[in-house]
C-alpha positions as CSV (number, residue, x, y, z in Angstrom):
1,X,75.5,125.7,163.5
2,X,77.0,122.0,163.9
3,X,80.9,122.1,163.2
4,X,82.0,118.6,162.5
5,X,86.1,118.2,163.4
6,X,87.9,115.1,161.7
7,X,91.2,113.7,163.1
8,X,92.7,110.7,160.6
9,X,95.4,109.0,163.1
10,X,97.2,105.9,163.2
11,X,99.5,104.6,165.8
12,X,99.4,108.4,167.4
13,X,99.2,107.6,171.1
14,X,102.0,110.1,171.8
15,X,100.4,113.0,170.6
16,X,96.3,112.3,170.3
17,X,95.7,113.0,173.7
18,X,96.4,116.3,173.4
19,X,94.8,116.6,170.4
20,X,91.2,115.4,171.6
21,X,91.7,117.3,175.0
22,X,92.3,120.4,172.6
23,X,88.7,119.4,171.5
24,X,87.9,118.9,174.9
25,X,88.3,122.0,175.2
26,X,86.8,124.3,173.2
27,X,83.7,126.9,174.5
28,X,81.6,126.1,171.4
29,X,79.1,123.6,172.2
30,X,77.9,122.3,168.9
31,X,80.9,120.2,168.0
32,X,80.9,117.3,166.0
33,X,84.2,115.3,166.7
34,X,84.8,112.2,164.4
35,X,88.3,110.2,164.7
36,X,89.2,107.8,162.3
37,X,92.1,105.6,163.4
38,X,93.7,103.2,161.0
39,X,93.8,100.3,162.6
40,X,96.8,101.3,165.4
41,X,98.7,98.7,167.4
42,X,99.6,101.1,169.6
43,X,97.4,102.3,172.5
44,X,95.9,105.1,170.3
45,X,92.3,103.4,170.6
46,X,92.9,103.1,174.5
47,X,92.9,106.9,174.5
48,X,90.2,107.3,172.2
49,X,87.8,105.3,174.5
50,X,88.9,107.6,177.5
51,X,86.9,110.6,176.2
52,X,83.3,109.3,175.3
53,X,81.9,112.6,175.9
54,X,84.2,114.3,173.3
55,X,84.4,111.8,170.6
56,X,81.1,111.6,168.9
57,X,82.2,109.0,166.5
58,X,85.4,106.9,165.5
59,X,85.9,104.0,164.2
60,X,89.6,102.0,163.5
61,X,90.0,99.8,160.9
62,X,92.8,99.4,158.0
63,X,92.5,101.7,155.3
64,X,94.1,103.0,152.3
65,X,95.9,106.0,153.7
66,X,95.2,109.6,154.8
67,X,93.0,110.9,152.2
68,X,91.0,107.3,152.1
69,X,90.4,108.0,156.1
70,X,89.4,111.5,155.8
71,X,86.9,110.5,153.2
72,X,85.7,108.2,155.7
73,X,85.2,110.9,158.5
74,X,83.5,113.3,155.8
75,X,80.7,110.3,155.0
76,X,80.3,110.0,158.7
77,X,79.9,113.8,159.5
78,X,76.8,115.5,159.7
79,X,78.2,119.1,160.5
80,X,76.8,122.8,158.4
81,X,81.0,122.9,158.3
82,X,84.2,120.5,158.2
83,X,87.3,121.3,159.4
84,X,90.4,118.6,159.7
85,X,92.6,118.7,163.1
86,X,95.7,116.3,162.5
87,X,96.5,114.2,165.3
88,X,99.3,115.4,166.4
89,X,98.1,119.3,166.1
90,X,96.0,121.1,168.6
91,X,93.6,124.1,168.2
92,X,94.9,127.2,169.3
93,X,92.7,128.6,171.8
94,X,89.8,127.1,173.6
95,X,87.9,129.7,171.7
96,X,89.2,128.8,168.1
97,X,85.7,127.3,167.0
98,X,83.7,129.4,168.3
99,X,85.3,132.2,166.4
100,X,85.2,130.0,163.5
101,X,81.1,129.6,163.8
102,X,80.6,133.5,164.9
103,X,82.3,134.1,161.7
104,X,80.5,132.0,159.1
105,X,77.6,133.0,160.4
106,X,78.4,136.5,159.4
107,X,79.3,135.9,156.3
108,X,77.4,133.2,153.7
109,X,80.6,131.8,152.0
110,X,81.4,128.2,151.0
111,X,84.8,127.9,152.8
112,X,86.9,130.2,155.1
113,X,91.1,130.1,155.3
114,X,92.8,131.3,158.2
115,X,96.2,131.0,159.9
116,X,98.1,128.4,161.6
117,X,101.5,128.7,163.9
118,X,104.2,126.0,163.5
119,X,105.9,124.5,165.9
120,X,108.6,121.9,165.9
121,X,108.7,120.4,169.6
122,X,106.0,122.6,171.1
123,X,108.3,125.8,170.1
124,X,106.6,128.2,167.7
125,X,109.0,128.8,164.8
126,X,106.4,130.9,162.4
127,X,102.9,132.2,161.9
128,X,101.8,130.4,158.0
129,X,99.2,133.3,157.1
130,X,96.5,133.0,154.3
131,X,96.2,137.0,155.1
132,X,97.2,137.8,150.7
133,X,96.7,134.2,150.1
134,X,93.7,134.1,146.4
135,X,93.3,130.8,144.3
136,X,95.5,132.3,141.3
137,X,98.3,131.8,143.4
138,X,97.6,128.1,143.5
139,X,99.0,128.2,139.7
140,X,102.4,129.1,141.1
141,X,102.3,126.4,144.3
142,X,100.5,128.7,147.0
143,X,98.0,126.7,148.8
144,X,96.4,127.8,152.0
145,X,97.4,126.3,155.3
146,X,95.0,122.9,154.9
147,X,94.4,123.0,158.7
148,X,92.8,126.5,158.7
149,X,90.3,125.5,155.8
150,X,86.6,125.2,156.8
151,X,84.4,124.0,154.3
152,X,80.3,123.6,153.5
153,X,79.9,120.0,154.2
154,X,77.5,120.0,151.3
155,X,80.6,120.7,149.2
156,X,81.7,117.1,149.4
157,X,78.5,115.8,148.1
158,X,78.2,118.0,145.1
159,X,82.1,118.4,144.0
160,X,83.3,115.2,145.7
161,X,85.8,114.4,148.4
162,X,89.7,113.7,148.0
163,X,90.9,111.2,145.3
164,X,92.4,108.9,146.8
165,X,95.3,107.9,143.8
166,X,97.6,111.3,145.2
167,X,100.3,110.7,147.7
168,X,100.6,113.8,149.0
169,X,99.2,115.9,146.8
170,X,95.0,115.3,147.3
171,X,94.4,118.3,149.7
172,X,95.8,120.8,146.5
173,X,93.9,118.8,144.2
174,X,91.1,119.3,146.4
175,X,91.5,123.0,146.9
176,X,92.3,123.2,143.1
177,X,88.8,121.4,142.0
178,X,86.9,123.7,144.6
179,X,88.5,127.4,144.4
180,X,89.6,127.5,140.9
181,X,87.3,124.8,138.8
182,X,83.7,125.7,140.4
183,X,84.8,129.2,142.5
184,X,83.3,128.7,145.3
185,X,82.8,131.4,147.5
186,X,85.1,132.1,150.3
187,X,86.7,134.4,152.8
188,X,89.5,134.9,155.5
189,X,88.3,134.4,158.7
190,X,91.6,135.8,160.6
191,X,91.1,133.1,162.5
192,X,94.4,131.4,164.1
193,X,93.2,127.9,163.7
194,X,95.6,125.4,165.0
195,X,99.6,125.0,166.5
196,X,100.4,122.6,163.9
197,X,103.9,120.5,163.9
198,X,105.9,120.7,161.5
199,X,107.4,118.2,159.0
200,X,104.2,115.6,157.3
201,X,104.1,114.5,154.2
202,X,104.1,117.2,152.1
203,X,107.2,118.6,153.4
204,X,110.2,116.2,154.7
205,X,112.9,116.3,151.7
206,X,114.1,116.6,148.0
207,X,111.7,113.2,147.1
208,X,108.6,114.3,148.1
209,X,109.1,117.9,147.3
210,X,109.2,115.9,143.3
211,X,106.4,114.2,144.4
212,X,104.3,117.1,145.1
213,X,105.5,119.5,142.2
214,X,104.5,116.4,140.2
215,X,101.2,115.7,141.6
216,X,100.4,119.3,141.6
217,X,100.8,119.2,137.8
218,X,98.5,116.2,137.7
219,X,95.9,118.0,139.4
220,X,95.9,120.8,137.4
221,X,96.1,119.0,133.9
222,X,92.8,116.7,135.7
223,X,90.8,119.8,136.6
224,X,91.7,121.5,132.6
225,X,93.1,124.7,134.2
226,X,96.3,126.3,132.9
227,X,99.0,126.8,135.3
228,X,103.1,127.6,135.2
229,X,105.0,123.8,135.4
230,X,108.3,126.3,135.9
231,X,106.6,128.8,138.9
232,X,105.5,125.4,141.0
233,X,108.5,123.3,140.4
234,X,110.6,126.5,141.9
235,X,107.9,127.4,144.5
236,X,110.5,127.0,147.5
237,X,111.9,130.9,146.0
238,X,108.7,132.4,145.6
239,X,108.0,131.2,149.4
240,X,111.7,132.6,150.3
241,X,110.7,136.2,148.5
242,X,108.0,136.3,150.7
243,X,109.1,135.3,154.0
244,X,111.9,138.1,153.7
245,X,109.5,140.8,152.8
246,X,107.7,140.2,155.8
């Protein structure tokens, strides 16, 4: 079973080192690593370059943000499975994909979730679990860690890749169309994926939390599925609720 790994990056070169050696090293041996860069004046590509023998393919040219790159490391990949590794996140253990492979061959699902650990500064402030996580919950702003998602390559062909119109939002959109529109199959792996920073897009203040709630509505309205407007726009409390009964 090929995995195929894609890392979208642009102007990353203090943190994609790590990233690719994370790669590096891993004990599966049927990795398919794919970096698209996004045209970096930085010394990003200079890094790149340094590890021919874990980079199968990259390429570095302008684009029209994140979810345009990761289409364009999907149309390159040729894995069974596709996973995304940000560029400044790292797996996390050496054996993280090899776990991943061991268990999607034991079970014939679509897609698995798993868990992530974030850290701010290399510190680990909490474990983000898809453990109780189902796809009704994405109708009250639950998504799974996107970073702990492997999905059926053949998925992107037949149900299509991420639009491209979102600014933050593509990944639920994405999820939405998938586990809630067409049901595909899927599982939790228990899998800790990846020690992912945190902060990005989809979490650094009161305008793109509007911009997400928005967008989330979007993508549900898009995909014809009914959904509570009130439970997303106040999904911060539901999160709350459930961090303190932990």
């Amino acid at each position: 079973m090929k995995i195929s790994i894609i890392t979208v990056c642009y102007n990353s070169a203090a943190t994609v080192e790590d990233t690719i050696r994370s790669v590096a090293s891993q004990t599966y041996d049927n990795i398919e690593y794919i970096i698209v860069d996004g045209n970096s004046v930085d010394s990003t590509v200079d890094i790149i370059k340094k590890y021919p023998e874990t980079v199968s393919h990259w390429i570095s040219e302008p684009d029209k943000g994140l979810y345009d790159a990761m289409n364009k490391g999907i149309a390159m990949a040729t894995g069974d499975y596709v996973g995304i590794l940000n560029s400044d996140d790292v797996f996390y253990e050496a054996q993280t994909i090899e776990k991943i492979a061991d268990f999607l061959r034991s079970n014939a699902v679509d897609a698995c979730t798993g868990d992530i650990l974030q850290h701010r500064n290399r510190k680990i402030l909490r474990k983000y679990s898809s453990k109780r996580w189902h796809p009704e919950k994405l109708k009250i702003g639950f998504m799974p860690p996107h970073p702990s998602i492997f999905l059926k390559r053949q998925l992107f062909d037949n149900l299509g890749v991420y639009i491209v119109g979102y600014k933050i939002a593509s990944d639920y959109e994405l999820i939405i169309r998938y586990f809630l529109k067409h049901k595909i199959t899927w599982k939790y792996s228990g899998v800790i994926t990846t020690s992912m920073a945190m902060g990005g897009a989809s979490s650094s203040g009161l305008t793109s939390y509007r911009t997400i709630t928005s967008e989330v509505g979007q993508a549900f309205t898009g995909n014809q599925i009914e959904y509570s407007p009130l439970k997303v726009k106040y999904r911060v409390v539901w999160k709350l609720i459930g961090f303190l009964q932990k």
